[in-house]
C-alpha positions, 0 to 999 in steps of 0.5 A: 298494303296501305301507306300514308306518309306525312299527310295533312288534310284541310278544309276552308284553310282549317287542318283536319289531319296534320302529318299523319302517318300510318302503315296498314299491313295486307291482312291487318284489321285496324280502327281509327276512333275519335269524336265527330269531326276528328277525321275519321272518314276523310283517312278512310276517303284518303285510302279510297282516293276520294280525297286529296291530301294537301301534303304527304303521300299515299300508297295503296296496294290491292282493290277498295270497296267501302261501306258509306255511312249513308247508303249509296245505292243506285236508285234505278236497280232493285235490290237483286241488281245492286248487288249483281251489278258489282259482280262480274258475270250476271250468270253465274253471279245470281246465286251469290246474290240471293244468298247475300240477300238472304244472309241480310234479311232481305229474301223477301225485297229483292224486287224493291227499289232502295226508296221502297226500303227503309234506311236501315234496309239501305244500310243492309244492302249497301253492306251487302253489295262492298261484300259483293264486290270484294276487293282486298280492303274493306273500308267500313264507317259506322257499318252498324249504326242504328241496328238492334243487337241481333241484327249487329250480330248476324251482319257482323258475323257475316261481314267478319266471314267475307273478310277472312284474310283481307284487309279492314279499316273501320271508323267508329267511335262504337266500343262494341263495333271496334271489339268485332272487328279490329285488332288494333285500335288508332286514336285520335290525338292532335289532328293525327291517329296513333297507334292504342294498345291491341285490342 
């Protein structure tokens, strides 16, 4: 369960968030939609705690792996190695591994360093290893930002099959990224996000 009580965020003495609360059950797959700017992703770095609040409280049960905007890969490890790298035995993991490269479209690129990649390969990749590694909550932001309507379809199917049972908060203001995988939708309203209708 993830629990956010009362939270404000600031930066340069400007509130971001401002007494935001939310509950997020084990299991529940939720979005939170706003323009840029609106604090989409500093609630999403909050739950990872790569982010401080100012004020509130926040409880997170259950193990993070999260889907950056930008792909942050290490650049000293091949594609192979990125996503071996989160598993937990090298061994018994390789299998896994390339067949997570072949779900990606990456078959072919596993000996290639993520600057001989491009961004839209990066992205794939990055993708690939949060599912690696697992956890317990997947947070995602703007996963399929930038791919053609195939590609959205295959890594979001892929990305629904590996989530089964697990919980998933996406920041998004894409209509089509929020139908395939959120239940229910947080809006952003005077520096907080409230609860939408289901979707």
């Amino acid at each position: 369960m993830i629990s956010l009580i009362d939270i404000g965020v600031s930066y340069a003495g400007k509130a971001v968030i401002n007494g935001l609360s939310m509950t997020i059950a084990g299991g529940e797959r939720i979005a939170l939609t706003g323009p840029s700017g609106s604090g989409k992703t500093t609630v999403l770095n909050l739950i990872a705690g790569l982010t401080r609040p100012q004020t509130g409280k926040i409880s997170v049960s259950g193990s993070v792996s999260y889907v950056f905007q930008e792909p942050r890969l290490l650049p000293w490890c091949n594609a192979l190695e990125n996503l071996n790298v989160v598993m937990s035995d090298s061994q018994s993991t390789l299998p896994q591994a390339y067949e997570m490269l072949r779900r990606l479209g990456l078959a072919d690129a596993e000996k290639k360093y993520p600057h001989e990649l491009s961004g839209g390969m990066q992205q794939r990749l990055s993708i690939g290893r949060s599912l690696c590694y697992g956890g317990d909550i997947l947070l995602l932001d703007e996963p399929l930002k930038g791919m053609d309507k195939a590609l959205r379809d295959d890594i979001a199917a892929l990305i629904n099959e590996k989530t089964i049972g697990k919980t998933l908060v996406l920041a998004s203001h894409d209509s089509t990224e929020i139908d395939i995988f959120a239940d229910k939708v947080f809006a952003y309203h005077d520096r907080k996000f409230e609860r939408e209708a289901s979707v």
